[in-house]
C-alpha positions, 0 to 999 in steps of 0.5 A, spaced: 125 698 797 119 692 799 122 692 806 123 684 805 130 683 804 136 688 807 132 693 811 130 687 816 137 684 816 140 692 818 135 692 823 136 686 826 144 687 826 143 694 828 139 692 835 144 687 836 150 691 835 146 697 840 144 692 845 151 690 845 153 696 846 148 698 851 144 703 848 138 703 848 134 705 841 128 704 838 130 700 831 124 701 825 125 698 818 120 700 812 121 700 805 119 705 800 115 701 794 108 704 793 106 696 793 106 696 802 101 701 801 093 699 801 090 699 794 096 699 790 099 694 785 098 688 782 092 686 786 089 693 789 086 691 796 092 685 797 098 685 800 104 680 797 109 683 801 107 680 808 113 678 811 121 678 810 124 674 805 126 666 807 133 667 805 132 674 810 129 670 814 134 664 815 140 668 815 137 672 821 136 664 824 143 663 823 147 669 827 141 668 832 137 673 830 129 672 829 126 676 822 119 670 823 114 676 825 117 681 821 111 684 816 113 690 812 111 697 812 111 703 808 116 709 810 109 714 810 107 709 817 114 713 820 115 721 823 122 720 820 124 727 824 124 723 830 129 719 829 136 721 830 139 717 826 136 713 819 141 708 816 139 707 809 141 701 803 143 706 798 142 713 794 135 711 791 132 710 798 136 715 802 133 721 795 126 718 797 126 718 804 128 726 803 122 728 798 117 724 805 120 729 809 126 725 812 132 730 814 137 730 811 143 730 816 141 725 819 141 720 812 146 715 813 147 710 807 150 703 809 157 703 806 156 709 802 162 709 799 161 703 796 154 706 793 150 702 798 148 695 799 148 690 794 140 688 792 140 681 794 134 679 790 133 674 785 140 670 789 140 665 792 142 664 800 149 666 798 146 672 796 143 674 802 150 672 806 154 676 803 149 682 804 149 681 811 156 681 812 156 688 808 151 691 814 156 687 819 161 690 816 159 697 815 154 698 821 160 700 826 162 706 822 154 708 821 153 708 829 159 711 830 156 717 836 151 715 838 
């Protein structure tokens, strides 16, 4: 929802997994809290969400991925109609991307039938493994036609 933990890690093992598949695409990652936008939260004027979080981060390292200049953004930066397709972590973002505008039949939630991905904030580096493995799982069926 920050743009700090999940959504960078899906971002990163998407573009792996469509690279190794040869497809060409362009992969975002954005989050929805109100907080990404200037002037909101805490301390208006200052944003504390300035990069993925450390254990996001680490994790990327160890599968050979790089999250270290990720900066999060807010879903209001994005066109979502250009998108063929938007992979989301759970039914709270995907019910949020659609009241911005994004298309309905082109939501997907990452392992849906499991109400999404598990939030690892607040966990430790096993926390942060273990949802990885989650997208790791799961992408291959949300990629599925592209």
């Amino acid at each position: 929802m920050g743009n700090m933990a999940r959504s960078p890690l899906m971002m990163v093992f998407t573009q792996q997994a469509l690279a190794e598949r040869g497809i060409d695409a362009i992969v975002e990652s954005c989050g929805i809290l109100d907080e990404l936008l200037p002037g909101h939260g805490l301390f208006p004027g200052v944003n504390l969400f300035t990069n993925a979080n450390r254990h996001s981060i680490a994790i990327a390292r160890e599968s050979g991925l790089d999250l270290d200049s990720h900066t999060p953004r807010h879903v209001s930066k994005f066109d979502l109609s250009s998108y063929d397709r938007i992979i989301v972590v759970d039914h709270h973002v995907r019910r949020a991307l659609i009241n911005e505008g994004a298309p309905i039949n082109r939501i997907v939630i990452l392992n849906g039938e499991n109400d999404g991905i598990p939030d690892p904030i607040g966990g430790g580096h096993e926390a942060y493994g273990a949802c990885a493995s989650i997208i790791k799982q799961a992408l291959p069926k949300a990629l599925e036609g592209l």
